[in-house]
C-alpha positions in Angstrom: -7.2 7.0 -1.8 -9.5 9.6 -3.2 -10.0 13.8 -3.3 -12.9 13.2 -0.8 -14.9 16.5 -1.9 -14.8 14.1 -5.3 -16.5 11.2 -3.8 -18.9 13.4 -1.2 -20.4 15.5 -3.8 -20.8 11.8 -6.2 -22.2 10.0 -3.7 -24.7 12.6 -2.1 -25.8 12.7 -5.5 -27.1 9.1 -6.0 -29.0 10.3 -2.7 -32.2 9.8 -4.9 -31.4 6.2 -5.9 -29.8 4.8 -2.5 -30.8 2.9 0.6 -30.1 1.6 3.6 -29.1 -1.8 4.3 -28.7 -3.7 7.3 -30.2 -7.5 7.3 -30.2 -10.4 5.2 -33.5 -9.2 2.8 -32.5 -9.9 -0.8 -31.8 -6.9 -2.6 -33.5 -7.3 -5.7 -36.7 -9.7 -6.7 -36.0 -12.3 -9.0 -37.7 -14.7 -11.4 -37.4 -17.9 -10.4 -37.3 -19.2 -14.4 -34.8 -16.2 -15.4 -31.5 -16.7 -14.9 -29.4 -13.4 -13.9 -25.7 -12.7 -12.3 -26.3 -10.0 -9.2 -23.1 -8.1 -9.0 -21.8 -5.5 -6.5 -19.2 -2.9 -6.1 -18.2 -1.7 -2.8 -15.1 0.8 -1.6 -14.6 -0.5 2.0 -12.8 2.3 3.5 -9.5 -0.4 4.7 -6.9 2.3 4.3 -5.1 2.7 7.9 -5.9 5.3 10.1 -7.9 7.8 7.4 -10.5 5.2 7.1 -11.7 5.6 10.6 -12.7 8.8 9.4 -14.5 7.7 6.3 -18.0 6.4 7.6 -18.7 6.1 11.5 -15.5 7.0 14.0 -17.3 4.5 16.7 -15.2 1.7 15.5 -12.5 1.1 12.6 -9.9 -1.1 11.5 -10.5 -4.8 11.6 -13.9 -4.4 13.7 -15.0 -1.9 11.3 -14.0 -4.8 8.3 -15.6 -7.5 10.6 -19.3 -5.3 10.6 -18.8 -4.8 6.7 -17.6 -8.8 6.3 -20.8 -9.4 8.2 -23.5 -7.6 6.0 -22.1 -8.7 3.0 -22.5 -12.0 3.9 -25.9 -11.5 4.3 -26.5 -9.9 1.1 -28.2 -11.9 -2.2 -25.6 -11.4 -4.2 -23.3 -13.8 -6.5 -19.9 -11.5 -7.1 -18.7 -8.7 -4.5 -15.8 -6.7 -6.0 -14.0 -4.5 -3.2 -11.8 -1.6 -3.2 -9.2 -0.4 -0.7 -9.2 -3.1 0.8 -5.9 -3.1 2.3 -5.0 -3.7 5.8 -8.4 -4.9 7.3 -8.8 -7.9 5.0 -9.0 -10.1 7.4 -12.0 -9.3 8.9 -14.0 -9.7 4.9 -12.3 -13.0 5.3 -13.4 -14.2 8.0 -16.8 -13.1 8.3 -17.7 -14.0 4.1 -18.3 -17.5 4.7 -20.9 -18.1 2.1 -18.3 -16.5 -0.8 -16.0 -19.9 -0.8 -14.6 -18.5 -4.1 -12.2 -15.5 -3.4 -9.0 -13.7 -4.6 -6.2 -14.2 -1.9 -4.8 -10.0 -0.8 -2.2 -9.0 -2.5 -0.9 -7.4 1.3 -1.3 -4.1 3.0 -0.4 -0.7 2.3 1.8 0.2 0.7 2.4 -2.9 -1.3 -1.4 -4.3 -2.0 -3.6 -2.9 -4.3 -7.0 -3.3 -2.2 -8.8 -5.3 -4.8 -10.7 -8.3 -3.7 -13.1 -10.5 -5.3 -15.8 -13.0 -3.2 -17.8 -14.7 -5.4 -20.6 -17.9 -5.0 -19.3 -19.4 -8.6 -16.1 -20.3 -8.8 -12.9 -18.1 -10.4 -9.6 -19.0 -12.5 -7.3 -17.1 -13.5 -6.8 -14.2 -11.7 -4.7 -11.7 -13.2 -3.5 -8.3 -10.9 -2.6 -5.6 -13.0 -1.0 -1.9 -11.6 -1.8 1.4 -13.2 1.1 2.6 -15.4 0.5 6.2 -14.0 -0.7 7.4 -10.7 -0.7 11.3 -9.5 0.1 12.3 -5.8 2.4 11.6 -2.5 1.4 14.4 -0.3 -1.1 16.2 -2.7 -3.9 14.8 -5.7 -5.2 12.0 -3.5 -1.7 10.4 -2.5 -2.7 7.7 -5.6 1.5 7.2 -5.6 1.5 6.1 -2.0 -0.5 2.8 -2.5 -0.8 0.1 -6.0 -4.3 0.8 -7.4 -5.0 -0.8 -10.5 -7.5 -3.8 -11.7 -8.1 -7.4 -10.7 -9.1 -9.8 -13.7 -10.5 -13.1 -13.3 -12.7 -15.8 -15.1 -16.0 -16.4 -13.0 -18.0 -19.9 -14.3 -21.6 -18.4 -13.8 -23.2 -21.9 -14.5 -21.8 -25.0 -15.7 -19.6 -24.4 -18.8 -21.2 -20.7 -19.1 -17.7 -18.2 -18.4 -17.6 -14.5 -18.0 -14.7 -12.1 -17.6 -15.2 -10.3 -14.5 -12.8 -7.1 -14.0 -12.6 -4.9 -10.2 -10.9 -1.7 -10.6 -9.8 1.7 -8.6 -8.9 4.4 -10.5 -6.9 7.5 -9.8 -8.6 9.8 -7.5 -8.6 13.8 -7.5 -10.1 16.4 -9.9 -6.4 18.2 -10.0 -5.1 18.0 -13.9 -2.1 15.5 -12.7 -5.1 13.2 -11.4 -7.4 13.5 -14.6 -4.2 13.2 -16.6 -3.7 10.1 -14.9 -7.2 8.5 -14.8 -7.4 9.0 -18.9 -4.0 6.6 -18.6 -6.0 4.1 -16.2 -8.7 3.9 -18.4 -6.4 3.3 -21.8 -4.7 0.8 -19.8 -7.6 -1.7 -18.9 -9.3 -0.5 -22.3 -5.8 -2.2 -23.9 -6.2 -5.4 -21.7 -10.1 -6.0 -22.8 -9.5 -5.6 -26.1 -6.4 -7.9 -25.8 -8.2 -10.8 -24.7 -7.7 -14.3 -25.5 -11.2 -15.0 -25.9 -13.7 -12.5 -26.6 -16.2 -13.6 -24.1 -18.9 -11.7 -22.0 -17.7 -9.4 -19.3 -17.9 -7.4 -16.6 -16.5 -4.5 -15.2 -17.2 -3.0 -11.9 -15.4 -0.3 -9.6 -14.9 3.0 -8.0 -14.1 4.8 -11.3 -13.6 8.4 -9.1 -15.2 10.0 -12.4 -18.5 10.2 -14.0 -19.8 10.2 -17.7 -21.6 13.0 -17.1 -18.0 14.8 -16.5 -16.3 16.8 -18.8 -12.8 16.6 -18.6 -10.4 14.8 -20.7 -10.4 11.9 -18.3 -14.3 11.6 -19.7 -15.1 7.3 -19.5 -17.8 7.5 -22.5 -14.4 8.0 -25.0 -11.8 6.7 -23.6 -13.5 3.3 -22.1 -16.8 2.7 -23.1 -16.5 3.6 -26.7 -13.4 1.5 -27.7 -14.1 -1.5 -25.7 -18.1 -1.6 -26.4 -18.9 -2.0 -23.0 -22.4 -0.5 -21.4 -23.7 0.8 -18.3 -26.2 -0.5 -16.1 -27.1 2.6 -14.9 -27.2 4.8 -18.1 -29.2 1.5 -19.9 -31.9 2.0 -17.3 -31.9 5.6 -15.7 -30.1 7.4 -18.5 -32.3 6.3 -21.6 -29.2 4.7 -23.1 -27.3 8.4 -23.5 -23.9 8.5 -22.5 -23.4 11.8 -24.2 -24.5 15.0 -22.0 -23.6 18.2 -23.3 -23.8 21.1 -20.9 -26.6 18.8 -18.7 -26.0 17.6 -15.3 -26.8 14.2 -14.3 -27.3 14.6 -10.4 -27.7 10.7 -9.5 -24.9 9.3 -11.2 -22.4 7.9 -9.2 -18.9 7.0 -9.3 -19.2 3.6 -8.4 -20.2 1.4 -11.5 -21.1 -1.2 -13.1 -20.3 -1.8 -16.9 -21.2 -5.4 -19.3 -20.9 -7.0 -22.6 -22.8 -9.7 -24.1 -20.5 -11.5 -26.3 -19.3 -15.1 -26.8 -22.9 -16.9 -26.7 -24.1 -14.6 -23.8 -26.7 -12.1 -24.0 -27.0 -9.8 -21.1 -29.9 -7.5 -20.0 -29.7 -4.9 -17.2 -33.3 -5.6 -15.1 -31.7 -3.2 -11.7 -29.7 -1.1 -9.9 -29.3 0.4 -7.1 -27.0 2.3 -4.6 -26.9 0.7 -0.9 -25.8 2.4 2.1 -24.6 0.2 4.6 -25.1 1.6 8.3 -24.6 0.2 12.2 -27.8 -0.5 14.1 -27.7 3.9 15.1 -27.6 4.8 10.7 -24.0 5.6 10.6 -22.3 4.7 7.4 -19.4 2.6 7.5 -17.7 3.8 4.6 -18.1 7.2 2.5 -19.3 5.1 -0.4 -22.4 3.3 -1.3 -22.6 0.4 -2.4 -23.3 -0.2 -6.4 -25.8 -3.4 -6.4 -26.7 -4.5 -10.1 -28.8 -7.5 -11.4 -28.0 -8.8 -14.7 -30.1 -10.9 -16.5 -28.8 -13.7 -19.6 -29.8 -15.5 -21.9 -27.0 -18.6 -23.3 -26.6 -19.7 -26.7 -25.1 -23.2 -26.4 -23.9 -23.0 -30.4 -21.9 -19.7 -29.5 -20.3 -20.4 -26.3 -16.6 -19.9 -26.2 -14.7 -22.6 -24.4 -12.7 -22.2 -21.4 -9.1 -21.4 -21.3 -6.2 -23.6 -22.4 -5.6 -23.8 -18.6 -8.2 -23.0 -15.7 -5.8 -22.2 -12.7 -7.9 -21.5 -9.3 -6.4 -18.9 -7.1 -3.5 -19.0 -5.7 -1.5 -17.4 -2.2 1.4 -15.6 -2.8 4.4 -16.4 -1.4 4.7 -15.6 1.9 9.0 -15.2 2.2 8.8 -13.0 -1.7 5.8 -10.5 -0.8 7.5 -9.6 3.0 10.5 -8.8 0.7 8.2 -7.0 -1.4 6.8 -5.3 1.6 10.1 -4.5 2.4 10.8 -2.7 -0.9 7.4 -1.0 -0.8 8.1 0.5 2.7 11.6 1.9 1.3 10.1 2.7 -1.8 7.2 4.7 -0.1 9.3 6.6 2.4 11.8 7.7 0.0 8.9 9.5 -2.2 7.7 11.2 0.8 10.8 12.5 1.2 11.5 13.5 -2.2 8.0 15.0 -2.6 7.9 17.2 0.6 8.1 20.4 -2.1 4.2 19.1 -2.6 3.3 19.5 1.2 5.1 22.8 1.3 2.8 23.9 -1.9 0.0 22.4 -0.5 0.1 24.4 2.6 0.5 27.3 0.4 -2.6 27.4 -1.3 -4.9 26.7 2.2 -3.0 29.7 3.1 -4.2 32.1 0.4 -7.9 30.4 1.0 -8.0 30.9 3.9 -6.2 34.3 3.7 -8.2 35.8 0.7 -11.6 34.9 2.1 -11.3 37.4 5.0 -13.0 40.3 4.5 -11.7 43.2 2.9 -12.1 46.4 4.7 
């Protein structure tokens, strides 16, 4: 869930760097002697009801999924992290056939988290974390009403070669609570990757609802990318390396990103990126994100590689019986913070008042 002025304003901006995507043409050229990992991060609208209005209103729900599940299928592409994909998942599912390694959902709203992984090499491990702290029932972006967070897994990208692959969704909004809250999502997974077992390559992709280039406390450069030595695809290539801005504005970053680190006998090099709008056959959107596409190239040092886990476990289903409890709880859970937040819609309702109210003219 997101402060869609937020997410228009980021995403118009990467205007310059987009395009349009429809068929099966690969994405990016490739060497055929270099190896490389093609990632990609897309926010697929699945939230019930408001994501019919996000993207085209000609269809929605699990049609809407089925169209996305389609193209991305098509796409040359070895790990798709998603986001909000809640109640639609089905359709990905079904239509992803050439993904055969995937994260099972974690359910609907209000008890999922809408992360999903679909990946060519195969995954272990995978480890669902919830934010700590989330801002908003009926005002921020309603981050309380669903459980946003970050999906961890261990993706074999060849034969004994194993990265750390990380999805996330931050907190939405530009309200204080919300940047309050983001700065907490960020010191959370900044904890878990510096926590790690094994210090092995990574990557980290997401809708991050921030940029570097903004300056709030919330800002990623020191509060993610500083402590956990991570780097950006898109500041590496477009950004001359800088993650520090001053009073500039940088108008085609987006919020969607990619972040790596070469570690444990892996050395990686950002060779692309690039911001893909998916459309129907008439150029509507399906979402109101692009899609963040991003080819890393390796190289593997055999003498340096860290070995696999103590144990490798592939992923599992939850159990069926436990998460419709869960649900249950969730639902309870949910409606009872409505109710006891209804003081935000009142305050809400307010303030568009007194907009609306003090931009008549004064005579």
């Amino acid at each position: 869930m997101k402060n869609k002025k937020f997410v228009k304003k980021s995403v118009s901006s990467a205007a310059a760097d987009a395009d349009t995507f429809k068929c099966s043409m690969p994405v990016f050229s490739a060497d055929a002697d270099e190896k490389c990992v093609k990632v990609m991060s897309f926010n697929v609208s699945g939230i019930p009801v408001i994501g019919t209005f996000q993207g085209t209103k000609k269809i929605g729900g699990f049609k809407k999924s089925s169209a996305i599940g389609k193209i991305l299928n098509k796409v040359d592409f070895d790990m798709i992290g998603v986001q909000e994909d809640f109640n639609f998942h089905q359709g990905l599912e079904d239509e992803m056939t050439l993904f055969p390694h995937r994260t099972y959902t974690s359910g609907s709203l209000p008890l999922g988290d809408g992360l999903n992984i679909f990946s060519k090499h195969p995954i272990y491990n995978v480890d669902r974390n919830n934010w700590d702290k989330l801002y908003g029932v009926l005002c921020g972006a309603n981050d309380r009403l669903s459980k946003k967070g970050f999906v961890y897994t261990v993706a074999e990208i060849e034969s004994g070669v194993f990265v750390d692959f990380i999805v996330l969704h931050a907190d939405a909004g530009r309200d204080k609570h919300s940047v309050y809250a983001r700065k907490d999502n960020f010191r959370q997974v900044t904890e878990f990757i510096n926590s790690r077992e094994h210090d092995r390559p990574l990557i980290v992709i997401g809708d991050f609802n921030t940029a570097v280039s903004r300056q709030t406390s919330d800002d990623i450069y020191n509060n993610f990318i500083a402590p956990t030595g991570v780097k950006e695809v898109w500041a590496e290539l477009h950004n001359n390396g800088r993650y520090v801005c001053g009073d500039e504005v940088w108008d085609n970053e987006a919020i969607d990103k990619v972040f790596y680190k070469s570690a444990g006998g892996v050395a990686f090099e950002p060779s692309n990126i690039r911001h893909i709008c998916l459309t129907d056959e008439e150029g509507l959107t399906y979402t109101d994100h692009r899609a963040t596409c991003a080819r890393l190239t390796y190289k593997v040092n055999k003498d340096e590689l860290l070995p696999a886990s103590a144990e490798m476990k592939k992923p599992e289903p939850f159990d069926v019986k436990q998460r419709s409890r869960d649900l249950s709880k969730a639902l309870c859970s949910s409606v009872f913070l409505v109710f006891t937040h209804l003081h935000e819609l009142l305050f809400l309702i307010h303030q568009l008042w007194h907009e609306n109210f003090d931009s008549y003219p004064k005579y």
